[in-house]
ChimeraX commands (.cxc) that place a marker at each C-alpha (Angstrom):
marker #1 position 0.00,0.00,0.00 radius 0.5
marker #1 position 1.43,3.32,-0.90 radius 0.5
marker #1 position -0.11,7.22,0.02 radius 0.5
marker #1 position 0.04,10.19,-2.21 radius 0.5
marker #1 position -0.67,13.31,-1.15 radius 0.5
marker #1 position -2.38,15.97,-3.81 radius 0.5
marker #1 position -2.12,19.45,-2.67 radius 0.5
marker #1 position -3.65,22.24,-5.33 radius 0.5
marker #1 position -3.65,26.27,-4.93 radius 0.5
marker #1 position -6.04,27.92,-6.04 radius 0.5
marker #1 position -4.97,31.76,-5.28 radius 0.5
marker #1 position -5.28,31.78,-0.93 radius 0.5
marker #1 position -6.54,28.79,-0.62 radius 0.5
marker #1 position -5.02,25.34,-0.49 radius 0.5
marker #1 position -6.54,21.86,-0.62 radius 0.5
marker #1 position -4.73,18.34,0.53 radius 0.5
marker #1 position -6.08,15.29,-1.47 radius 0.5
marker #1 position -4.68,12.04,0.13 radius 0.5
marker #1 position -4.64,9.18,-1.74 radius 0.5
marker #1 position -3.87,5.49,-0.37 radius 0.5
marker #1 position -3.63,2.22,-2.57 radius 0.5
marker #1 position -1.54,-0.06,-4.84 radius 0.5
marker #1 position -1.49,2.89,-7.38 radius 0.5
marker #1 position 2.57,4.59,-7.16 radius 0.5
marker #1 position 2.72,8.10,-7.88 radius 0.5
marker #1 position 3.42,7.73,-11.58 radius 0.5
marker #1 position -0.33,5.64,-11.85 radius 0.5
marker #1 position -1.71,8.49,-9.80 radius 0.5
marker #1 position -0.13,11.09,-12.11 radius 0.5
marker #1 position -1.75,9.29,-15.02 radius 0.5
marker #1 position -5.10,9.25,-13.70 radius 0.5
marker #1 position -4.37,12.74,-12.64 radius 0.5
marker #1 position -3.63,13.82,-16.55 radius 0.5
marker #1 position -6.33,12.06,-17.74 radius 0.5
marker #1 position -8.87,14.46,-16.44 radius 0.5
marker #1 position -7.26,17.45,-18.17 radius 0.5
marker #1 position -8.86,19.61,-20.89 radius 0.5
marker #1 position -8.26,18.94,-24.38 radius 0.5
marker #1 position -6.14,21.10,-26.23 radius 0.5
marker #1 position -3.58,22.29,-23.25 radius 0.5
marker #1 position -0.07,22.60,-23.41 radius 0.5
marker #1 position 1.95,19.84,-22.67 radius 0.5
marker #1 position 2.22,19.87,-18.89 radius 0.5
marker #1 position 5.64,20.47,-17.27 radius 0.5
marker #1 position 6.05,17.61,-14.83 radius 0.5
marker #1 position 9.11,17.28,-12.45 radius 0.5
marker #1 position 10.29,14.27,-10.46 radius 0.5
marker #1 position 13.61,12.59,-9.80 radius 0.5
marker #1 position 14.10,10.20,-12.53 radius 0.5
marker #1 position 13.00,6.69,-10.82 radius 0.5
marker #1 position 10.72,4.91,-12.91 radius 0.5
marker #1 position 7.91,4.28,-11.00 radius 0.5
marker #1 position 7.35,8.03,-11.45 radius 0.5
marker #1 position 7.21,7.59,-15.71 radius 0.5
marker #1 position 3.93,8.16,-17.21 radius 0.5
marker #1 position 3.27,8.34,-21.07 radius 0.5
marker #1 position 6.36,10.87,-21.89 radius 0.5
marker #1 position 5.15,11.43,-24.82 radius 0.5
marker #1 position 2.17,13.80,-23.71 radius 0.5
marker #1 position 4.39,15.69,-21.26 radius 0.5
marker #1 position 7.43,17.63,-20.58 radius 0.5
marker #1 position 9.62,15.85,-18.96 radius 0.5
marker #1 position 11.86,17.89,-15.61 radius 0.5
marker #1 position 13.80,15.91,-13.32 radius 0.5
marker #1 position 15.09,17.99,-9.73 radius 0.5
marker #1 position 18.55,19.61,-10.05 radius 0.5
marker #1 position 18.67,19.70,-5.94 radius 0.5
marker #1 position 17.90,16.28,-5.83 radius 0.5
marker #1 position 21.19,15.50,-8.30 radius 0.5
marker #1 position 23.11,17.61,-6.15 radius 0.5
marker #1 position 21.83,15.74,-3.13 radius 0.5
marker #1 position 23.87,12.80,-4.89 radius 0.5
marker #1 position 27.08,15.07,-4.43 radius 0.5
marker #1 position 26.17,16.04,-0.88 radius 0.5
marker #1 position 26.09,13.18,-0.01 radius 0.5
marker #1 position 29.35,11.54,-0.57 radius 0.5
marker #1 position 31.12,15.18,-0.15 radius 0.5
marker #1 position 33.34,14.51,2.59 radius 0.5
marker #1 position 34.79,10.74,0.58 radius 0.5
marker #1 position 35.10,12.88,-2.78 radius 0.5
marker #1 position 35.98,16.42,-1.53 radius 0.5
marker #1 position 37.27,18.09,-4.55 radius 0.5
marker #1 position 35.49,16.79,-7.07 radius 0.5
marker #1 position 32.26,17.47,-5.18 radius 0.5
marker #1 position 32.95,20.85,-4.48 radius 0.5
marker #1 position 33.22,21.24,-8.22 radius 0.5
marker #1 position 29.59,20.22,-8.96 radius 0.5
marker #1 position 28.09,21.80,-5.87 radius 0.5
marker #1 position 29.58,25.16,-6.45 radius 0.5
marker #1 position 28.80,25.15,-10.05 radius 0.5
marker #1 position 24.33,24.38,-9.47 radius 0.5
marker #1 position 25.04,26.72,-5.89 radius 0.5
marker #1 position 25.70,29.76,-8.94 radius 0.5
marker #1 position 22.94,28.05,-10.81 radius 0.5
marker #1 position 20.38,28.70,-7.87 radius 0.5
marker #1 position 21.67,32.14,-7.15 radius 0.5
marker #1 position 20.99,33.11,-10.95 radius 0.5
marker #1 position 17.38,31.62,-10.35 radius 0.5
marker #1 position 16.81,33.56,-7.18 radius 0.5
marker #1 position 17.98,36.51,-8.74 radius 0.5
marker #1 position 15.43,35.89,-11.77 radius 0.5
marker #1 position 12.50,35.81,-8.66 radius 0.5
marker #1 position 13.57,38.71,-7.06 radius 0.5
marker #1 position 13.91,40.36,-10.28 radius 0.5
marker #1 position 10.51,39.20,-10.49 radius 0.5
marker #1 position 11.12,38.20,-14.81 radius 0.5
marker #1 position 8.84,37.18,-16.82 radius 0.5
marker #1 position 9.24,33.47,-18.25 radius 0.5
marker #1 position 10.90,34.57,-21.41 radius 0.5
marker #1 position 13.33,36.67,-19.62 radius 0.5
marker #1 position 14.16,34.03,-16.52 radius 0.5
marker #1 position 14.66,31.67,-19.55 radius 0.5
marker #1 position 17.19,34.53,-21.36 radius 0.5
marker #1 position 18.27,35.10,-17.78 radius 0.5
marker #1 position 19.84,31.16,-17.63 radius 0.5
marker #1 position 20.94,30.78,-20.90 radius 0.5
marker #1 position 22.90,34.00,-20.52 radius 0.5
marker #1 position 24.62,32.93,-17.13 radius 0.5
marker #1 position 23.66,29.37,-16.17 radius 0.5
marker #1 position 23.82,27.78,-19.32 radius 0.5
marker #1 position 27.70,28.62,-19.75 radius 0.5
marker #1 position 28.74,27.10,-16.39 radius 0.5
marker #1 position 26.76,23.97,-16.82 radius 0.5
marker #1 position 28.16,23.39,-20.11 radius 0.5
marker #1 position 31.53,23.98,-18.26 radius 0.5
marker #1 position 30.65,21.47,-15.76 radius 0.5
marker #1 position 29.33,18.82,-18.36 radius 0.5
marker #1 position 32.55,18.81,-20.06 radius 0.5
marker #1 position 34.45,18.49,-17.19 radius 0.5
marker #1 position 32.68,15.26,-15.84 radius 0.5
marker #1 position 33.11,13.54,-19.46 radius 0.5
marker #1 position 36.83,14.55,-19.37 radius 0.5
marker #1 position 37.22,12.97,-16.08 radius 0.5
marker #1 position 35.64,9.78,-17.50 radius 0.5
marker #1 position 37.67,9.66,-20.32 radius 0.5
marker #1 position 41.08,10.27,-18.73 radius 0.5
marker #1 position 39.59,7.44,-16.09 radius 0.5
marker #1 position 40.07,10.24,-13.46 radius 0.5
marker #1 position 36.34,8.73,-12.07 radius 0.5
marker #1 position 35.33,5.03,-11.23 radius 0.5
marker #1 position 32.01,4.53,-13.29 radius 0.5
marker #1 position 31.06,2.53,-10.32 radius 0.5
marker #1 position 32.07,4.49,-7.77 radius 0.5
marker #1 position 29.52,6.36,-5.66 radius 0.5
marker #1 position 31.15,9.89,-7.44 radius 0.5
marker #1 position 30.91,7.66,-10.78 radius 0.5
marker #1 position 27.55,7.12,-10.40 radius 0.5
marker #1 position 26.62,10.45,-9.37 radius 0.5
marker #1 position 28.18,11.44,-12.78 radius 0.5
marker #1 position 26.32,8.71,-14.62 radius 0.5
marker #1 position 22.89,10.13,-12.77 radius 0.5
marker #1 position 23.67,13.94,-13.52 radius 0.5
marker #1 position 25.27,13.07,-17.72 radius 0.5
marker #1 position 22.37,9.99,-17.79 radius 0.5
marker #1 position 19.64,12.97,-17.48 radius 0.5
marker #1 position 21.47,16.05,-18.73 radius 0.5
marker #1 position 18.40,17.10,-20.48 radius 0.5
marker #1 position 15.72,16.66,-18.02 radius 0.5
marker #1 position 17.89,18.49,-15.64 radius 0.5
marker #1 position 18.37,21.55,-17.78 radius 0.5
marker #1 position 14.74,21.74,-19.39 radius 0.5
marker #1 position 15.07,25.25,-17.82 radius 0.5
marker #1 position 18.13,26.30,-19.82 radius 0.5
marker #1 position 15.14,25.93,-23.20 radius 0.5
marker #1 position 11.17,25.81,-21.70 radius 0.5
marker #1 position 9.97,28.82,-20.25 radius 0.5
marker #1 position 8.97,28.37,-16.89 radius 0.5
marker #1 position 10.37,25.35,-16.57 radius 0.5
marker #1 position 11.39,24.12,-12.70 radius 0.5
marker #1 position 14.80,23.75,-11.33 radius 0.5
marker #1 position 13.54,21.96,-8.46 radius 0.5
marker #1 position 14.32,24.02,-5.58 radius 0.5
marker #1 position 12.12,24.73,-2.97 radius 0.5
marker #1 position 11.97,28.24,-1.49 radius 0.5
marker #1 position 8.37,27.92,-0.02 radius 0.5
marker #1 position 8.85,24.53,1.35 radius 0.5
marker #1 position 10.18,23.72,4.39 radius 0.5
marker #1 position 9.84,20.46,6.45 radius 0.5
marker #1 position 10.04,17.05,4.68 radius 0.5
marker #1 position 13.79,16.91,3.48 radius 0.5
marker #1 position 13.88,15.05,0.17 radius 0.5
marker #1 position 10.93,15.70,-1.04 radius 0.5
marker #1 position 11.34,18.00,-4.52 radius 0.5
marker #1 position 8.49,19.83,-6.08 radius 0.5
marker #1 position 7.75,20.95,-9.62 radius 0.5
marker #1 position 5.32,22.85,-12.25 radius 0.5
marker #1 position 3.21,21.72,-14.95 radius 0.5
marker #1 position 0.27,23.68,-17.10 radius 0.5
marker #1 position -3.33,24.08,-15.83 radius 0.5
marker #1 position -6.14,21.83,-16.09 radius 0.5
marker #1 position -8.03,24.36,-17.10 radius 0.5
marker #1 position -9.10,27.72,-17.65 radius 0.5
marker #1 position -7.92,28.77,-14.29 radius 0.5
marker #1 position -3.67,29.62,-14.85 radius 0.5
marker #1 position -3.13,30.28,-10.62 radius 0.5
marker #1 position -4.19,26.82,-10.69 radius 0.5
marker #1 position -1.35,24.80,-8.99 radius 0.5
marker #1 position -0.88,21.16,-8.63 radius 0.5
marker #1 position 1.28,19.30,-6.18 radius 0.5
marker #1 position 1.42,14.99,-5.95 radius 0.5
marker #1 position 4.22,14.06,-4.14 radius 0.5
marker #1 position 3.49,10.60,-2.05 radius 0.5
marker #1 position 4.29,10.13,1.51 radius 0.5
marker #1 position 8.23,9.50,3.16 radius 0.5
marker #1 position 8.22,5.93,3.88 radius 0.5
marker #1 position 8.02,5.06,7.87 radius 0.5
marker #1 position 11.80,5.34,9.38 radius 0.5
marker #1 position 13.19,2.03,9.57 radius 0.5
marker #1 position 14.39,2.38,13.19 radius 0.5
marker #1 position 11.93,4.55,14.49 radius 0.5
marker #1 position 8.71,2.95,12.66 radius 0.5
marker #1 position 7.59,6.88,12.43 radius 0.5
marker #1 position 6.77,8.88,9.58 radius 0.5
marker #1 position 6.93,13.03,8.51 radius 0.5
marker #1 position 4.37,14.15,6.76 radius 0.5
marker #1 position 4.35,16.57,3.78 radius 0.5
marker #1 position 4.46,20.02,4.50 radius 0.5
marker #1 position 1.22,21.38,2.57 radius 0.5
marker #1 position 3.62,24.62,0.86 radius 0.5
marker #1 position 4.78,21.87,-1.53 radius 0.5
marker #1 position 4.45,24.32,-4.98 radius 0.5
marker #1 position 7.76,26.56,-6.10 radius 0.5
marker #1 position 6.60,30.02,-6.70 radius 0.5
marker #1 position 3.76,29.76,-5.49 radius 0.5
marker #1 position 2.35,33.67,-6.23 radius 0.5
marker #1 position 3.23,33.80,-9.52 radius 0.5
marker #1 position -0.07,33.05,-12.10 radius 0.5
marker #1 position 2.25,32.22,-15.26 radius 0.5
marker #1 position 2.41,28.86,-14.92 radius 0.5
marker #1 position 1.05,26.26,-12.49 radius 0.5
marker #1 position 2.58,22.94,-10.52 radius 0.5
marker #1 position 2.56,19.25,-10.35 radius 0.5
marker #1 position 5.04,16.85,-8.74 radius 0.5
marker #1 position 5.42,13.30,-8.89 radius 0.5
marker #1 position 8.33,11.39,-6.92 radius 0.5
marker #1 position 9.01,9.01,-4.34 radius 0.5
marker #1 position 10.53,10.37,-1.09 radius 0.5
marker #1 position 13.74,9.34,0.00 radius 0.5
marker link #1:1,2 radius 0.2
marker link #1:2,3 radius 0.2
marker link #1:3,4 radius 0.2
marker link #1:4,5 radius 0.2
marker link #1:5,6 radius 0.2
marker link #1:6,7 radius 0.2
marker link #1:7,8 radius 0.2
marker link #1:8,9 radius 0.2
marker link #1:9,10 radius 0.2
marker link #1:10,11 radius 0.2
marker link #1:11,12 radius 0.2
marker link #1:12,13 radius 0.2
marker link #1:13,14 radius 0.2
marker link #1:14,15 radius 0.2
marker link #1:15,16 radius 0.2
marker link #1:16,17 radius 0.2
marker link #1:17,18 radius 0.2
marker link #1:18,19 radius 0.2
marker link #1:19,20 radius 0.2
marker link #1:20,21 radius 0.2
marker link #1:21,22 radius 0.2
marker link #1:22,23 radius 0.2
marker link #1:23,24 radius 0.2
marker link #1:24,25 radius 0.2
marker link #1:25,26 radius 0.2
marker link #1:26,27 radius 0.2
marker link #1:27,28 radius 0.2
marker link #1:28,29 radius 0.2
marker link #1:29,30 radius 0.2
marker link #1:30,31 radius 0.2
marker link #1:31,32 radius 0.2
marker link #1:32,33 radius 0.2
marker link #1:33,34 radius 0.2
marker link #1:34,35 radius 0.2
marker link #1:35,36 radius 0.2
marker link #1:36,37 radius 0.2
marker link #1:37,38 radius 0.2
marker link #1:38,39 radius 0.2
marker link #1:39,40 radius 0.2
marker link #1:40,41 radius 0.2
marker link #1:41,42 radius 0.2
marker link #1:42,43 radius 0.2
marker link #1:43,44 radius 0.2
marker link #1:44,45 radius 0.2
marker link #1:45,46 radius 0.2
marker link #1:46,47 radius 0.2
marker link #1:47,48 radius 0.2
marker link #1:48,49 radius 0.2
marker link #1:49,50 radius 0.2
marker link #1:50,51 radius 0.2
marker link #1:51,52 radius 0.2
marker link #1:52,53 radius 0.2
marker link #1:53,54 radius 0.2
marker link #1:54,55 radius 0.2
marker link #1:55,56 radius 0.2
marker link #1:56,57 radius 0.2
marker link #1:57,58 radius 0.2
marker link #1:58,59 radius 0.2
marker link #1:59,60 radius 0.2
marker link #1:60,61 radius 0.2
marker link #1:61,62 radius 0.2
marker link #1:62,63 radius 0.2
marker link #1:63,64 radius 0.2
marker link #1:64,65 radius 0.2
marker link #1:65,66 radius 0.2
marker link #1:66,67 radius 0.2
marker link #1:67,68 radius 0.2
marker link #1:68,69 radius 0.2
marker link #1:69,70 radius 0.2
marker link #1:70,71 radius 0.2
marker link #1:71,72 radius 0.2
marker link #1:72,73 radius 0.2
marker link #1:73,74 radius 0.2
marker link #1:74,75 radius 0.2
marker link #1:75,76 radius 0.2
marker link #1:76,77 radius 0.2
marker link #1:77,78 radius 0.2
marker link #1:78,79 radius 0.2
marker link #1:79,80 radius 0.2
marker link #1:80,81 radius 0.2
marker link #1:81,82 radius 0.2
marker link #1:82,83 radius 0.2
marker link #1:83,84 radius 0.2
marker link #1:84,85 radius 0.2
marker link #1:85,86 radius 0.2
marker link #1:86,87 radius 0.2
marker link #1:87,88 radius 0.2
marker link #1:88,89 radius 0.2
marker link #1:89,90 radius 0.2
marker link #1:90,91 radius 0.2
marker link #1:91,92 radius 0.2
marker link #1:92,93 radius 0.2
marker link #1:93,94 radius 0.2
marker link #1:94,95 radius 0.2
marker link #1:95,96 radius 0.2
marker link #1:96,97 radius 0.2
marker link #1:97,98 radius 0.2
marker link #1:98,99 radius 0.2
marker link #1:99,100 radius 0.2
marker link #1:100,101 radius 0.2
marker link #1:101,102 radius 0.2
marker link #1:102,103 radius 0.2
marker link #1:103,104 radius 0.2
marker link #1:104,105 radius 0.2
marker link #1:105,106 radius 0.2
marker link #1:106,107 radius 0.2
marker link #1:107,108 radius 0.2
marker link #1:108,109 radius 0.2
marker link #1:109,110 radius 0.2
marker link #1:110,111 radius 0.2
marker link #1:111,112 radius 0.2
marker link #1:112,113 radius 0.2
marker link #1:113,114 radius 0.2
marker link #1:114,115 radius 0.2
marker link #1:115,116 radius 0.2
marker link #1:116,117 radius 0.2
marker link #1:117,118 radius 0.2
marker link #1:118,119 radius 0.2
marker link #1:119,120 radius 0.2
marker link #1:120,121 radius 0.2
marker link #1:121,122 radius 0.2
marker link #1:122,123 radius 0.2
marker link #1:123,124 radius 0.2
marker link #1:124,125 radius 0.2
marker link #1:125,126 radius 0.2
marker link #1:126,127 radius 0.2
marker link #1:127,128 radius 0.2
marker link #1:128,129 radius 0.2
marker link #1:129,130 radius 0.2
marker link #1:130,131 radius 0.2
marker link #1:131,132 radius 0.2
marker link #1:132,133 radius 0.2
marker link #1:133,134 radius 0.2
marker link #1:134,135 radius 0.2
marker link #1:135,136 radius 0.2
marker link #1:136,137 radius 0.2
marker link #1:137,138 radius 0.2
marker link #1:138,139 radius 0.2
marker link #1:139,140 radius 0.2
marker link #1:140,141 radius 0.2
marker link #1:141,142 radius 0.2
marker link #1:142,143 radius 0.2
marker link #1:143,144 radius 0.2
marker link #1:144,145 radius 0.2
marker link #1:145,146 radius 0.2
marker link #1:146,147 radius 0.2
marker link #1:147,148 radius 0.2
marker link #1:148,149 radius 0.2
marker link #1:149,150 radius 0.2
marker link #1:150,151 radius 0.2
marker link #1:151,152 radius 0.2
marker link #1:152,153 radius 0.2
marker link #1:153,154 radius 0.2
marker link #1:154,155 radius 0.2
marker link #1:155,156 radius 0.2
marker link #1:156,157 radius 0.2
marker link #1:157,158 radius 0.2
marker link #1:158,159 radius 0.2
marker link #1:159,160 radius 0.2
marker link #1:160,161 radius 0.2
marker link #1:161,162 radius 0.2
marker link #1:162,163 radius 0.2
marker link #1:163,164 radius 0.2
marker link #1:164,165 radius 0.2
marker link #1:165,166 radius 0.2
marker link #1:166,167 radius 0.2
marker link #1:167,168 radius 0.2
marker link #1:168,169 radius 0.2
marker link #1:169,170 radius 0.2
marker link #1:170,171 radius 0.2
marker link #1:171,172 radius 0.2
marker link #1:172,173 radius 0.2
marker link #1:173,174 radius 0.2
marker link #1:174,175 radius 0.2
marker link #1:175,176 radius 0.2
marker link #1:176,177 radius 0.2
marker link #1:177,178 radius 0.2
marker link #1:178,179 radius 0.2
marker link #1:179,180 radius 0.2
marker link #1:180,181 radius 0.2
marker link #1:181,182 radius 0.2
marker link #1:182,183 radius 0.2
marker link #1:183,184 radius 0.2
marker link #1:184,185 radius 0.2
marker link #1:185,186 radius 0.2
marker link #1:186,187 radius 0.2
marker link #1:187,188 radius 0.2
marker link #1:188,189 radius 0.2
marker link #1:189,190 radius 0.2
marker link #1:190,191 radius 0.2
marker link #1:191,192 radius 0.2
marker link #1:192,193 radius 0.2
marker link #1:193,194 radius 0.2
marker link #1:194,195 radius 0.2
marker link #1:195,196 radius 0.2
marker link #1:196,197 radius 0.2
marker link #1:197,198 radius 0.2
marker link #1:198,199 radius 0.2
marker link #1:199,200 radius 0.2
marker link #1:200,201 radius 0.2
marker link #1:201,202 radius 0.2
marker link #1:202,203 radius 0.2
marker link #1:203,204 radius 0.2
marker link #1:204,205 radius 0.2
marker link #1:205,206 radius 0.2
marker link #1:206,207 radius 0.2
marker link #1:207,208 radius 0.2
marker link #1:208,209 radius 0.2
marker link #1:209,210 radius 0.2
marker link #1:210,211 radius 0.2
marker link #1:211,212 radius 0.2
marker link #1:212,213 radius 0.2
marker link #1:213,214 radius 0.2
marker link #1:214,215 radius 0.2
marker link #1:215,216 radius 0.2
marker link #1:216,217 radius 0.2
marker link #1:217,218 radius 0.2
marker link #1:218,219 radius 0.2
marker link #1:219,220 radius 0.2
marker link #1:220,221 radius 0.2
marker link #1:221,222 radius 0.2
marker link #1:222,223 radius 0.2
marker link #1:223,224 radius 0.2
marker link #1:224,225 radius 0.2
marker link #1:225,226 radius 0.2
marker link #1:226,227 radius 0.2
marker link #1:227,228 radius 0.2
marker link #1:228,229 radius 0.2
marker link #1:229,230 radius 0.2
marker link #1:230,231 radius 0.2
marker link #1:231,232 radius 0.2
marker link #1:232,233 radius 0.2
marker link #1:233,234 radius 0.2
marker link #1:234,235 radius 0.2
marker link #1:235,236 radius 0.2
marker link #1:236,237 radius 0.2
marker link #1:237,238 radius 0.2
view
């Protein structure tokens, strides 16, 4: 049995659906989509990038959480110092540039110019660097830094959606705080309404020592004032 929790805003007001059964949040995310109106956009949808999360790709726009790839470098930071540093300090500029862009308070068009003009340099920068250190077999490929590579080079596009699609996520959440791992994202309304936002994220699994589980904080949408575009989240909790 698994629980996913639905939260939509709808301009002040919030509302928590809870759903519990053998459906993962990927099933629930179909069902979900199914309802929309015909002739939307293509619905941004952001997750990490396990499968269980995968719907039908084809009528969607694909976003997978930059903070949760740099969680993968967090992580192992203190066995892979340097190297780490490398990748965290490149996506910590990254999320400055995107902050700046929100304070800034830019339209979609210019946030997008906004990161190709000073994100989209560094992370090219950064790509490079992490094939270079595979090919002069600086990296294990199956090391934990390896595989961090392989996660972050394995989804290069997903992760950078934001560097081409207007209002497209990074994954960060500034009006969250709470549940750590648990990443939100942004997809298109379901209808008419745009400050429509839409949240699925499912439950953390019970602690294994403690047998007790945190619940979702309900502020699970990025941006949540803005009207330009509206969220949806699918992923598993770590």
């Amino acid at each position: 049995m698994q629980s996913t929790a639905l939260v939509v805003k709808v301009a002040e007001h919030t509302i928590c659906l809870y759903f519990s059964g053998r459906n993962h949040a990927g099933e629930n995310l179909r069902d979900l989509l199914a309802q929309r109106q015909e002739g939307l956009d293509k619905p941004l949808v952001m997750s990490d990038a396990l499968s269980r999360n995968e719907v039908d790709e084809a009528g969607l726009i694909r976003c997978h959480c930059l903070a949760h790839a740099r969680r993968k470098f967090s992580d192992i930071e203190e066995t892979f110092p340097e190297a780490c540093e490398e990748v965290i300090g490149v996506l910590k500029q990254v999320f400055d540039h995107e902050e700046a862009a929100q304070k800034a308070h830019l339209s979609d068009a210019e946030r997008l110019a906004h990161h190709q003009t000073y994100s989209e340099p560094i992370l090219n920068a950064l790509k490079a660097w992490m094939e270079n250190q595979f090919r002069q077999r600086e990296v294990e490929p199956n090391s934990s830094l390896g595989k961090a590579f392989t996660y972050m080079l394995s989804h290069w596009l997903t992760l950078t959606q934001f560097l081409r699609v207007p209002a497209a996520p990074l994954g960060r959440v500034d009006d969250w705080r709470g549940v750590r791992r648990l990443p939100v994202a942004v997809v298109a309304p379901f209808g008419d309404d745009a400050s429509v936002r839409l949240a699925l994220a499912p439950f953390p699994a019970a602690a294994r020592r403690t047998g007790r589980a945190a619940l979702p904080h309900p502020a699970l949408i990025q941006d949540l004032t803005s009207s330009r575009s509206t969220g949806f989240y699918s992923a598993r909790a770590a």
